[in-house]
TIRO-2110 file (N, C-alpha, C; in Angstrom, 1 decimal):
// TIRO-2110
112.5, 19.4, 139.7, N, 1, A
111.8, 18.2, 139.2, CA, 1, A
110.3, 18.6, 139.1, C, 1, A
109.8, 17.9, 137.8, N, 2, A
107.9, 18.4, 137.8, CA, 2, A
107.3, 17.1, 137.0, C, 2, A
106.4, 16.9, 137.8, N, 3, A
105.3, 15.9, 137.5, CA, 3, A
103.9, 16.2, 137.7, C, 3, A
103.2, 15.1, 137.1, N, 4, A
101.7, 15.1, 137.1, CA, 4, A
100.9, 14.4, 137.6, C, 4, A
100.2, 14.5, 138.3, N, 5, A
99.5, 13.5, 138.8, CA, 5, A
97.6, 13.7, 138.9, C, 5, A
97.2, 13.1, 138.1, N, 6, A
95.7, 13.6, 137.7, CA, 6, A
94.7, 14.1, 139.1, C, 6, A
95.2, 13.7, 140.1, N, 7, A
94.7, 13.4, 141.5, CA, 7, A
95.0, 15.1, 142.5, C, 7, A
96.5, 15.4, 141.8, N, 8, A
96.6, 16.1, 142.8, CA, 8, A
97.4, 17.4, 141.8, C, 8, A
97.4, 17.3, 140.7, N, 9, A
97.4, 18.3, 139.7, CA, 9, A
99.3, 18.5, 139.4, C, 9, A
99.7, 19.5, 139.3, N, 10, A
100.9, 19.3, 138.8, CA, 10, A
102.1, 19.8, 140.0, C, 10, A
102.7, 18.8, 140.2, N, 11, A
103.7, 18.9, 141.1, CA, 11, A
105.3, 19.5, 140.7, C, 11, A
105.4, 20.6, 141.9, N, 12, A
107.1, 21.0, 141.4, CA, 12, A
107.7, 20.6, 142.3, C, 12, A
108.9, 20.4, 142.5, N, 13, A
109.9, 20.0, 143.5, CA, 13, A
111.1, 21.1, 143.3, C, 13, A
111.4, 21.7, 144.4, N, 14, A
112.6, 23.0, 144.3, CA, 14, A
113.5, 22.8, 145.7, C, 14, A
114.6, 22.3, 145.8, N, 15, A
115.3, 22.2, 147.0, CA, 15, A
116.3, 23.0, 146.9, C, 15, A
116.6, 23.0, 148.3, N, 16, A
117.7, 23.9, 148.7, CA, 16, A
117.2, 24.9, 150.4, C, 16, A
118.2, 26.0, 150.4, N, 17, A
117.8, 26.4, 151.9, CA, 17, A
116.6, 26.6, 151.9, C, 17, A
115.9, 26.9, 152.7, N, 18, A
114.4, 27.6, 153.0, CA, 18, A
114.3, 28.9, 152.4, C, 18, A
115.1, 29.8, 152.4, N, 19, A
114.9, 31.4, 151.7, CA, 19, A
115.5, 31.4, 150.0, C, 19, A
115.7, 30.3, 149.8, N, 20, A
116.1, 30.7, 148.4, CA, 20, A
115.3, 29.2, 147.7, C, 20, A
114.5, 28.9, 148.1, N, 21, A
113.4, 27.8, 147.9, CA, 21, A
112.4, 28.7, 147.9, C, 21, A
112.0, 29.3, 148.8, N, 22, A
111.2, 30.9, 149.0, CA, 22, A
110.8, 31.5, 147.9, C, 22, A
112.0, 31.7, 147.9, N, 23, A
112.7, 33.0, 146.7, CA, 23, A
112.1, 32.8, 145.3, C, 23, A
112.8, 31.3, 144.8, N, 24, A
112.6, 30.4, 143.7, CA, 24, A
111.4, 30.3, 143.6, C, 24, A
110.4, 29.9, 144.6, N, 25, A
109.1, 29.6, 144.6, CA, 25, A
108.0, 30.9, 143.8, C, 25, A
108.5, 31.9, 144.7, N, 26, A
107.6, 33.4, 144.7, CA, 26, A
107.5, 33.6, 143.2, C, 26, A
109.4, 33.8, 142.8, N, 27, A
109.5, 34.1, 141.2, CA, 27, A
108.5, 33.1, 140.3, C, 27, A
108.7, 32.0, 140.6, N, 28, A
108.3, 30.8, 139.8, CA, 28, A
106.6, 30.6, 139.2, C, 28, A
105.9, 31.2, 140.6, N, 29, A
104.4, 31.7, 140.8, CA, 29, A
104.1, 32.6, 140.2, C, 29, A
104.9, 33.7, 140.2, N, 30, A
104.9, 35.5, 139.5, CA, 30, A
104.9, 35.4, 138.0, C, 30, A
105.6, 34.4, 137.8, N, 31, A
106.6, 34.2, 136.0, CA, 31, A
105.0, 33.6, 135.7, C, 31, A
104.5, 32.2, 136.2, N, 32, A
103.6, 31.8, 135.7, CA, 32, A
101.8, 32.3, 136.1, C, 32, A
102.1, 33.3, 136.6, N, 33, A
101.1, 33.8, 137.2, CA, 33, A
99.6, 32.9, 138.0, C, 33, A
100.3, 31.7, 138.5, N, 34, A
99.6, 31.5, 139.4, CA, 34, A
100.0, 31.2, 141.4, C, 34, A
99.1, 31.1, 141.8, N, 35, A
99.5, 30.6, 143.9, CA, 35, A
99.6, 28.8, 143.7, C, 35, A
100.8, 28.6, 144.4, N, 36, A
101.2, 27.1, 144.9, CA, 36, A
99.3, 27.1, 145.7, C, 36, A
99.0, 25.8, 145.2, N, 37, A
97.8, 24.7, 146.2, CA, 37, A
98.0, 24.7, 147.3, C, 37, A
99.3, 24.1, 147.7, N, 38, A
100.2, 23.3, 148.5, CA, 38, A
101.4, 23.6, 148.4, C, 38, A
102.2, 23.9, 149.6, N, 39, A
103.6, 23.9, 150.0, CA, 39, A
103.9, 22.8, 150.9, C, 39, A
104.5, 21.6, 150.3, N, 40, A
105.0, 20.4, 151.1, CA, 40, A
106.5, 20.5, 151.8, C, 40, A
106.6, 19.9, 152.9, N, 41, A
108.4, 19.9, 153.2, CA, 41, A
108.7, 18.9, 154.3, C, 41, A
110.0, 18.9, 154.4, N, 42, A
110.3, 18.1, 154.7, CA, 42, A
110.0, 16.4, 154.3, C, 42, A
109.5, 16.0, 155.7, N, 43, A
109.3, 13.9, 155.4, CA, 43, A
108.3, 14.1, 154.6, C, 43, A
107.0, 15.5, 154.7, N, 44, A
106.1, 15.0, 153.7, CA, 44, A
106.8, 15.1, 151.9, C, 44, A
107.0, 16.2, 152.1, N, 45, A
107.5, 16.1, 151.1, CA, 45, A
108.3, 14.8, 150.2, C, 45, A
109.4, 14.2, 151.0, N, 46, A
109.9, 13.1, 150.8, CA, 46, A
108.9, 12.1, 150.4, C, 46, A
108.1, 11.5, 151.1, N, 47, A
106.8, 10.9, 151.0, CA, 47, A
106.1, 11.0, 150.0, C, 47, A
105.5, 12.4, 149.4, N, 48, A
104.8, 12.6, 148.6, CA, 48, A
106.1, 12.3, 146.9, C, 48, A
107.1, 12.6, 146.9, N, 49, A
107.7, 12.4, 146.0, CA, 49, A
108.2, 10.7, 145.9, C, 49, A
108.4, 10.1, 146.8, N, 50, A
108.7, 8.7, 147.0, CA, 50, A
107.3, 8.0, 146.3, C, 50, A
105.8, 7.9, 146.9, N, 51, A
104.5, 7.9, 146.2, CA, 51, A
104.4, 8.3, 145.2, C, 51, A
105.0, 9.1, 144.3, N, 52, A
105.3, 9.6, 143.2, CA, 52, A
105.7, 8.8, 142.2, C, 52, A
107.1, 8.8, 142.4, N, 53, A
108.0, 7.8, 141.8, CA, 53, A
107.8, 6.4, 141.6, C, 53, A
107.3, 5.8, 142.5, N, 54, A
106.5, 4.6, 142.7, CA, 54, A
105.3, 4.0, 141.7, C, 54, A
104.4, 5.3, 141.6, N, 55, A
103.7, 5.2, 140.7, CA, 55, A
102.3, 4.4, 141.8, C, 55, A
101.9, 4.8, 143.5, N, 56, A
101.6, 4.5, 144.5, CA, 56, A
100.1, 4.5, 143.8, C, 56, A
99.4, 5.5, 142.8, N, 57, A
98.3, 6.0, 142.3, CA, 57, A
98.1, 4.8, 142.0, C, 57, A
98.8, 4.1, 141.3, N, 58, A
98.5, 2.5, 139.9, CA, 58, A
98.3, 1.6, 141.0, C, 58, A
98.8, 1.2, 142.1, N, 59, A
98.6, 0.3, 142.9, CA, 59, A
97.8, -1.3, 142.4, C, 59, A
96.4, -0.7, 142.2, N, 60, A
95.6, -1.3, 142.2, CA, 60, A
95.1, -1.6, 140.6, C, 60, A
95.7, -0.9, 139.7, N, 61, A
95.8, -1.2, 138.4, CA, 61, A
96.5, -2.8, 138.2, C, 61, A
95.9, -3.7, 136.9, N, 62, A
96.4, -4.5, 137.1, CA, 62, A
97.4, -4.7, 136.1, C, 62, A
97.4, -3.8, 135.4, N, 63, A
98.8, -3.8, 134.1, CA, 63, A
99.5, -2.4, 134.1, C, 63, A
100.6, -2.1, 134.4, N, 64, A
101.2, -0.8, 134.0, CA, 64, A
102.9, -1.0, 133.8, C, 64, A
102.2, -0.3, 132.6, N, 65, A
103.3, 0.2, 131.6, CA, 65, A
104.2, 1.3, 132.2, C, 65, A
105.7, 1.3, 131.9, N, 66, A
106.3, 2.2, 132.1, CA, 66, A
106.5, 2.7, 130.6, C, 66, A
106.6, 4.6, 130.3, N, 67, A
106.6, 5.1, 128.6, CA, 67, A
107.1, 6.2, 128.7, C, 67, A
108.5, 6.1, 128.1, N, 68, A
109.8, 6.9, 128.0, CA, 68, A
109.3, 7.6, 126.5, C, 68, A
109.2, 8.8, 126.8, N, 69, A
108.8, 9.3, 125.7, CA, 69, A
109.4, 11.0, 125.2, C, 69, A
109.2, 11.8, 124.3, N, 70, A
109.5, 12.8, 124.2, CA, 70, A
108.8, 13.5, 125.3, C, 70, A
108.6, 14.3, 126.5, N, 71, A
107.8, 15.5, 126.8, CA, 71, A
107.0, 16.1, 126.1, C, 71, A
107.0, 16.6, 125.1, N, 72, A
106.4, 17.2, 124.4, CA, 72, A
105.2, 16.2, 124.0, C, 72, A
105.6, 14.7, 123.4, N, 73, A
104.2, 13.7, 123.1, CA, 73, A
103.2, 13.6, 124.0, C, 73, A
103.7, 13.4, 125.0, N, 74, A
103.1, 12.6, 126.6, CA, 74, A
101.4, 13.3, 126.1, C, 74, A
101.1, 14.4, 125.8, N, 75, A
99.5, 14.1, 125.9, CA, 75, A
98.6, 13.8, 124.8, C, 75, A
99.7, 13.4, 123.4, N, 76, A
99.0, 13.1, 122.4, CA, 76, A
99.1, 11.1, 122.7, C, 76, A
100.2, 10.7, 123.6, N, 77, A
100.2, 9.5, 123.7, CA, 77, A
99.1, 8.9, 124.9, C, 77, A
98.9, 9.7, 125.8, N, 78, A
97.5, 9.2, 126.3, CA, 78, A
96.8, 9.7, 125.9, C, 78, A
96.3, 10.7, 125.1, N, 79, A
94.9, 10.9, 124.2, CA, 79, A
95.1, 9.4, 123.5, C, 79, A
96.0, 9.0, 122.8, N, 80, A
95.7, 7.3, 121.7, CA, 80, A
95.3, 6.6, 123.0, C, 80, A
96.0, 6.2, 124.0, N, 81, A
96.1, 5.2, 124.9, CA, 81, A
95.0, 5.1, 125.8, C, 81, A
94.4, 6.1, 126.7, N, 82, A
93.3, 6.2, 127.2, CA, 82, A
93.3, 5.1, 128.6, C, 82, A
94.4, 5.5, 129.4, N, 83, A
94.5, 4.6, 130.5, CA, 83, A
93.8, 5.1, 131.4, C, 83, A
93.7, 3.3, 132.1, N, 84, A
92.8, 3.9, 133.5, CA, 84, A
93.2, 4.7, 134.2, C, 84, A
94.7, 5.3, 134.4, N, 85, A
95.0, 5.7, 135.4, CA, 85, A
96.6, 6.4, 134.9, C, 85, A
97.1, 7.2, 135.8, N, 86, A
98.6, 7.2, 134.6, CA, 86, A
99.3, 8.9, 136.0, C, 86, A
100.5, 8.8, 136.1, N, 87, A
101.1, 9.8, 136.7, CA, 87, A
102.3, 10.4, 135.6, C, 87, A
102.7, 11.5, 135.7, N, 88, A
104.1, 12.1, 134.9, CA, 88, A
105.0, 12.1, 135.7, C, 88, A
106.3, 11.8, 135.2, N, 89, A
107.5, 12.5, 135.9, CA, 89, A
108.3, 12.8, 134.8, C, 89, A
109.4, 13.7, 134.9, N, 90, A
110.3, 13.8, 134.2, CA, 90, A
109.8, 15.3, 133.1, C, 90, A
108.8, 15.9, 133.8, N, 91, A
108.0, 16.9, 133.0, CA, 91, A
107.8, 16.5, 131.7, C, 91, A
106.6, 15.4, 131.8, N, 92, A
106.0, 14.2, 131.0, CA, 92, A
106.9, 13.3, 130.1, C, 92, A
108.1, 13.4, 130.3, N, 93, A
109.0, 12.7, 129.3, CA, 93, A
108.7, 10.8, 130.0, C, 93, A
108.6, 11.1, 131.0, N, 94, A
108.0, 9.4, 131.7, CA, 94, A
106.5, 9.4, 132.1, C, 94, A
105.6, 8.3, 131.7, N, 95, A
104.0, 8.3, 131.7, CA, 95, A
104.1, 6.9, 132.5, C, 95, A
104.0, 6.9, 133.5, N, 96, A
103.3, 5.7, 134.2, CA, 96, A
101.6, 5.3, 133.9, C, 96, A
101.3, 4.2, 133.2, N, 97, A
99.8, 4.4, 132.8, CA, 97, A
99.5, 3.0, 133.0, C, 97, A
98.2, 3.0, 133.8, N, 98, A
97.4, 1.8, 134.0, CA, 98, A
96.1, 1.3, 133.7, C, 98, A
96.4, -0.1, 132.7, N, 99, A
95.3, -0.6, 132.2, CA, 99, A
94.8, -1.8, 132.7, C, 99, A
93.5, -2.2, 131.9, N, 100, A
93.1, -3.8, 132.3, CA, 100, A
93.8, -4.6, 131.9, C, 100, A
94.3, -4.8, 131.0, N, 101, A
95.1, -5.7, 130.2, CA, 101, A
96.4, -5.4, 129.7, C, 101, A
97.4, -6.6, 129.2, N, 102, A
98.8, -6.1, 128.6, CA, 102, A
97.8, -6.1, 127.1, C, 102, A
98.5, -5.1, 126.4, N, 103, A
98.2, -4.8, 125.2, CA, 103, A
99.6, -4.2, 124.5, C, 103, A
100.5, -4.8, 124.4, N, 104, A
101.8, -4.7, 123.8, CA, 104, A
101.7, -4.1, 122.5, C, 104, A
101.1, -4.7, 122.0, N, 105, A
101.0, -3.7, 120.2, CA, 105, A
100.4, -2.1, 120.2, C, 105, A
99.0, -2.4, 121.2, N, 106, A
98.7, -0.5, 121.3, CA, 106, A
99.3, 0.1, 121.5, C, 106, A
100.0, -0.4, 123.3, N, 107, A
100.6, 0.7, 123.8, CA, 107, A
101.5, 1.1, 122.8, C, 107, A
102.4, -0.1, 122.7, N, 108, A
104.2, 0.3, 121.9, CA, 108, A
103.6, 1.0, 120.1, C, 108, A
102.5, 0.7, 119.7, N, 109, A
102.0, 1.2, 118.6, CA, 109, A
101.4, 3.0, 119.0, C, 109, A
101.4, 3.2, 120.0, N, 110, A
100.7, 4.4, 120.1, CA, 110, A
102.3, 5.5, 120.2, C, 110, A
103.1, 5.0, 120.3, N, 111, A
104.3, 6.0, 120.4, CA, 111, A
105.0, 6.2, 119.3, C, 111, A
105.5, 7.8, 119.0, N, 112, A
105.8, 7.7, 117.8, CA, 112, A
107.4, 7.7, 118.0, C, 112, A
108.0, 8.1, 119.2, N, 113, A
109.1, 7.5, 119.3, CA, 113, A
109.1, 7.3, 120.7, C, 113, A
110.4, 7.1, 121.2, N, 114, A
110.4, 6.5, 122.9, CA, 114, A
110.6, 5.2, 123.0, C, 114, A
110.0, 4.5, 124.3, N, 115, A
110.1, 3.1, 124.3, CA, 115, A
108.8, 2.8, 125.3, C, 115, A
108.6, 1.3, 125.5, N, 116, A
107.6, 1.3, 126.4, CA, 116, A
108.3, -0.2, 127.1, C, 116, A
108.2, -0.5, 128.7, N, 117, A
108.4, -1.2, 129.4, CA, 117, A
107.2, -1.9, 130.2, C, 117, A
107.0, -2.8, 129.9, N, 118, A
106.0, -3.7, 131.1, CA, 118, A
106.3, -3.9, 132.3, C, 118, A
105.8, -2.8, 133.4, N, 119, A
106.3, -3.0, 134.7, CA, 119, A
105.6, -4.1, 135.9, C, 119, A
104.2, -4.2, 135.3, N, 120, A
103.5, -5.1, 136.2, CA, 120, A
102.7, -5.9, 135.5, C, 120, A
102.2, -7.2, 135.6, N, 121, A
101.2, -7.6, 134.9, CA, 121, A
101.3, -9.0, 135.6, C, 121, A
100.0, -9.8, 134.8, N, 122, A
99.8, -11.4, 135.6, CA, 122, A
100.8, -12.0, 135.2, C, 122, A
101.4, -13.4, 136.3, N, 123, A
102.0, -13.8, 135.5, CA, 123, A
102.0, -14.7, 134.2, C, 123, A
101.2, -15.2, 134.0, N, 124, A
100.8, -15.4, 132.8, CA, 124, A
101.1, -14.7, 131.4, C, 124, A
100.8, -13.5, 131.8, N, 125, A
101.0, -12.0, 131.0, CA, 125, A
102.0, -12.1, 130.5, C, 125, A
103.0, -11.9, 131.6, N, 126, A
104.6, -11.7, 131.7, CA, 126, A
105.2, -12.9, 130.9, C, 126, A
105.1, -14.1, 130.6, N, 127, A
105.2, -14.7, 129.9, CA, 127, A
105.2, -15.0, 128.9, C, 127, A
104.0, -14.3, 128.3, N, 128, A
103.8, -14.3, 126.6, CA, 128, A
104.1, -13.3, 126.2, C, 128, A
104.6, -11.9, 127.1, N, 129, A
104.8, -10.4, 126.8, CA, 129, A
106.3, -10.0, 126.8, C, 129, A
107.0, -9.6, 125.9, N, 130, A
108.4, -9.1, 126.5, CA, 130, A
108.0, -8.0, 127.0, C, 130, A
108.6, -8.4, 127.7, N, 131, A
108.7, -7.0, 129.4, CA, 131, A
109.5, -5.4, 128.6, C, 131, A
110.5, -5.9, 127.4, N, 132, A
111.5, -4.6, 127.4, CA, 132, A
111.2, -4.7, 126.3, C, 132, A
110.6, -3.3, 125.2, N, 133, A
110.8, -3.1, 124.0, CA, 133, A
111.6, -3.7, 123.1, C, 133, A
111.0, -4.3, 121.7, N, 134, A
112.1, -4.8, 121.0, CA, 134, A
112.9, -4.2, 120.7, C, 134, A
114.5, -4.5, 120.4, N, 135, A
115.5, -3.5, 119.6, CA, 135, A
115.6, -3.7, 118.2, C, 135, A
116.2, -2.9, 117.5, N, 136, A
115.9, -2.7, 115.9, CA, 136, A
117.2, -3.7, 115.8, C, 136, A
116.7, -4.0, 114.2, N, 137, A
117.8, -5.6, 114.4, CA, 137, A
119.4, -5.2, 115.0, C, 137, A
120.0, -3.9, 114.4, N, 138, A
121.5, -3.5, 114.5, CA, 138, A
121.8, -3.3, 116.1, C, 138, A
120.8, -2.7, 116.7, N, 139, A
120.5, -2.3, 118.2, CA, 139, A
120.7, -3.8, 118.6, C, 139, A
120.2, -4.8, 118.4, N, 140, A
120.1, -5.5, 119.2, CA, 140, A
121.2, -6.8, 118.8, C, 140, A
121.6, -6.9, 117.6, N, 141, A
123.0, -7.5, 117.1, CA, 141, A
124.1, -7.0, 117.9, C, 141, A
124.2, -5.7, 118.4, N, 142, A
125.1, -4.8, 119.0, CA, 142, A
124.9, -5.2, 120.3, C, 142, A
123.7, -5.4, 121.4, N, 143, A
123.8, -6.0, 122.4, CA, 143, A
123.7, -7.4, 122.7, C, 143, A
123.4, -8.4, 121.8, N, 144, A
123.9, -9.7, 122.0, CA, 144, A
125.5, -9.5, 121.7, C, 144, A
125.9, -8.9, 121.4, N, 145, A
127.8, -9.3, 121.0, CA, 145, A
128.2, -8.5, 122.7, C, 145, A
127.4, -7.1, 123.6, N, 146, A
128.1, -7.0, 124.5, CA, 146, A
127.9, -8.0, 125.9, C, 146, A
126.5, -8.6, 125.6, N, 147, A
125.9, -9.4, 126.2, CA, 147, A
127.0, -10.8, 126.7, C, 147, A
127.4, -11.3, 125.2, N, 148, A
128.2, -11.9, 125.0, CA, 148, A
129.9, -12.0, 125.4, C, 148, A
130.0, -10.1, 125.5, N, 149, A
131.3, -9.7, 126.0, CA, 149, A
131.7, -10.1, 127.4, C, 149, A
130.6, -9.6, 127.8, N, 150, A
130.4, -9.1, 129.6, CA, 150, A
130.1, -10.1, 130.2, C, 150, A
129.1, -11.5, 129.8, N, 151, A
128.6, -12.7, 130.5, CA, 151, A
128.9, -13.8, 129.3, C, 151, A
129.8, -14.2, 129.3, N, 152, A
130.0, -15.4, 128.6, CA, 152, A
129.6, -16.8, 129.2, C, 152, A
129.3, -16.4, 130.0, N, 153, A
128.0, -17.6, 130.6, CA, 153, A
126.9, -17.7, 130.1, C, 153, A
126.2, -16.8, 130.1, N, 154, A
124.8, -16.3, 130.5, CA, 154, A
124.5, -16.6, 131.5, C, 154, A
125.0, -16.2, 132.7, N, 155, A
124.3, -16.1, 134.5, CA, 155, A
123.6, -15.0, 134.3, C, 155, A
124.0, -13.9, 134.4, N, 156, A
123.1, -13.0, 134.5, CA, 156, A
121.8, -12.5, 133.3, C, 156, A
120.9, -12.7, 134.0, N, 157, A
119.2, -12.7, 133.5, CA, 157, A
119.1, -13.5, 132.3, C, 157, A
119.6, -15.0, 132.6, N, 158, A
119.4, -16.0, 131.2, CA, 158, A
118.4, -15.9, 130.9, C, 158, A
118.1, -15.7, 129.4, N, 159, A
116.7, -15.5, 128.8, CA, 159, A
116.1, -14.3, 128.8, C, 159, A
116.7, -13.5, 129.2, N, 160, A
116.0, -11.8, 129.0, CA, 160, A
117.0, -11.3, 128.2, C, 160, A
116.5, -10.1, 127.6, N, 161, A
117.2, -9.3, 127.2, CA, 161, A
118.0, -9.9, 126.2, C, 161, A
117.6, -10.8, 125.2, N, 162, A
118.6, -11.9, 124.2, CA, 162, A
118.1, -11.3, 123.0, C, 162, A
END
């Protein structure tokens, strides 16, 4: 697993026994010709990748986006976006990025493909904002009919995802 994190630079994750984590590690340093910063393990380790995932950095951000994207885009999509704040995972294919405001058209307008998710915002925000990228009419003709298959009530998340 490899992520980014502006704070603490670029994270690998390699499990398995101790001598062939070692092993993996040494090669991995040699191939790219640089020394690990940091060798984390065990709880820290856990810890630091749980803070990770989380996206623990944004905390304090008051809007963030979740942005499923190619790997390869991720740094032409924060060059457009320009967030306050932002972590990688997925070896940039996922951009956690945090702004002052929802701005639904930039963000979702700055990607050239992918999708973008509203993970946090006021509620107020959340209200006027769909949370989940729109689907293209066929995409989403196709999930109202499973929507329809599967919950012929609508109990589950009435009013989302319609």
């Amino acid at each position: 697993r490899s992520g980014f994190d502006p704070a603490r630079g670029t994270l690998l994750r390699l499990e398995g026994f101790a001598a062939s984590v070692g092993a993996r590690s040494d090669a991995l340093c040699a191939d790219l010709r640089v020394q690990p910063v940091e060798v984390v393990d065990g709880a820290a380790s856990r810890q630091l990748w749980h803070a990770h995932a989380s996206a623990a950095a944004l905390v304090r951000q008051p809007v963030v986006w979740r942005i499923s994207v190619p790997p390869g885009d991720a740094p032409a999509v924060l060059e457009r976006l320009q967030p306050q704040g932002y972590v990688l995972d997925w070896g940039g294919g996922l951009i956690l990025a945090g702004f002052p405001a929802v701005d639904a058209m930039r963000v979702r307008g700055a990607l050239a493909s992918g999708h973008a998710t509203l993970l946090k915002a006021a509620a107020a925000e959340r209200t006027t904002t769909a949370s989940f990228q729109p689907l293209a009419p066929a995409a989403a003709a196709a999930a109202a009919r499973l929507k329809v298959a599967f919950d012929p009530r609508n109990v589950l998340n009435p009013g989302r995802m319609e």
